[in-house]
C-alpha positions in Angstrom: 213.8 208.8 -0.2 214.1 211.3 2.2 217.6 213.9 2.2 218.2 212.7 5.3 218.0 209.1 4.8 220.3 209.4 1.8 223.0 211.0 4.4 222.5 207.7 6.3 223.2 205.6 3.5 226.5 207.6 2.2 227.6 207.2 5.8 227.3 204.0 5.7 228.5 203.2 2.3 232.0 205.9 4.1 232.0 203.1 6.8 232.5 200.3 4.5 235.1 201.9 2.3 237.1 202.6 5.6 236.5 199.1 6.5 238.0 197.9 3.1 240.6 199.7 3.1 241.7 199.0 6.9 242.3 195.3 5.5 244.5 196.4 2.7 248.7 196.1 2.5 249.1 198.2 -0.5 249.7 202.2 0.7 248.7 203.5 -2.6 245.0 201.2 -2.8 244.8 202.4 0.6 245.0 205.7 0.1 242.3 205.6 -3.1 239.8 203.4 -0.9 239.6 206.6 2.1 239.4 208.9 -0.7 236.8 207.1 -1.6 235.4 207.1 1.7 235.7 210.7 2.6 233.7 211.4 -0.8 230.9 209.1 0.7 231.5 212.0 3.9 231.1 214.8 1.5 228.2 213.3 0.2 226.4 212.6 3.0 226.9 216.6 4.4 225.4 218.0 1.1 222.0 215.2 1.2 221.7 216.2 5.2 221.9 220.2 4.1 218.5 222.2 3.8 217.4 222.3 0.2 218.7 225.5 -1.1 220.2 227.0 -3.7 223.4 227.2 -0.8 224.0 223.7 -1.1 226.4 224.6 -4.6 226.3 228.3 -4.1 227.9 228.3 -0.5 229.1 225.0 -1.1 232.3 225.7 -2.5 231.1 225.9 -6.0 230.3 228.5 -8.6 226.9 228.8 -9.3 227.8 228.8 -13.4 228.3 224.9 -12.4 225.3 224.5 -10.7 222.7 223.1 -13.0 224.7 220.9 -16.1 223.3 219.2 -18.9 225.1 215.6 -20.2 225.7 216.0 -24.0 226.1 212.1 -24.5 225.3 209.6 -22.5 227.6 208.8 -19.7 227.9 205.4 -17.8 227.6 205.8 -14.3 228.2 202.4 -11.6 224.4 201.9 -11.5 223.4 202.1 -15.2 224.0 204.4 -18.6 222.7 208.5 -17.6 221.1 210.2 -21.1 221.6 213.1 -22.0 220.3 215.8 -19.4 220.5 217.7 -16.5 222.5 216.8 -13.1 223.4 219.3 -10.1 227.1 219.7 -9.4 227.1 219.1 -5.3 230.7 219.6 -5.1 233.6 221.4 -6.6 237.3 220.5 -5.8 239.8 223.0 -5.4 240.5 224.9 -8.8 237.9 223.5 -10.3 240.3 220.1 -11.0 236.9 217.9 -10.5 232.9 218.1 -9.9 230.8 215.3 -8.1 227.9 215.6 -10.0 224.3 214.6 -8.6 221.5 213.3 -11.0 218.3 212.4 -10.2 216.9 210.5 -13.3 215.5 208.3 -14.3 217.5 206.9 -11.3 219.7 208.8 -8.0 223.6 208.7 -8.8 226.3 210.8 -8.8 229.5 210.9 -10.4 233.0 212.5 -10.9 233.3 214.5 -13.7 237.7 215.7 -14.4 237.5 218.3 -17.3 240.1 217.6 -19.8 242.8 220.2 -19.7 
């Protein structure tokens, strides 16, 4: 699948957690659900970026977090990640969070909140 064509499907995937989240009465689930949806944003600006190393290095990351290895397997929402490598694609402020990017042995991401 093409970097490109995965912006086109975050977008899409932005549009329907706005369109979820337009039908709800409850601030707070609200709120969460275009969280949600301006993640699906973030992610579709990093997989529509050139593929360079600026992606986490100008991307609002360090580049120490760039390249990180699971040490146990983690269950993502399409299936259980081994142990391995992922790419963090995003860093929140203070490093509070990471979406992490993995490629195998299928394209996911996740959110990864160290323990403090």
């Amino acid at each position: 699948m093409a970097m490109r064509n995965r912006g086109t499907n975050w977008r899409k995937m932005a549009a329907e957690a706005r369109t979820i989240a337009d039908g709800m009465h409850d601030p707070d689930s609200k709120r969460m659900m275009l969280q949600i949806a301006e993640g699906y944003e973030n992610l579709a600006a990093y997989a529509e970026r050139p593929a360079t190393n600026e992606r986490t290095e100008g991307g609002g990351g360090p580049s120490e977090k760039k390249n990180l290895a699971l040490e146990r397997t983690v269950e993502s929402r399409d299936g259980a990640l081994p142990v391995g490598a992922g790419t963090a694609v995003h860093v929140y402020p203070g490093g509070h969070a990471y979406d992490l990017e993995f490629n195998s042995p299928f394209h996911t991401w996740l959110r990864w909140e160290p323990t403090r």
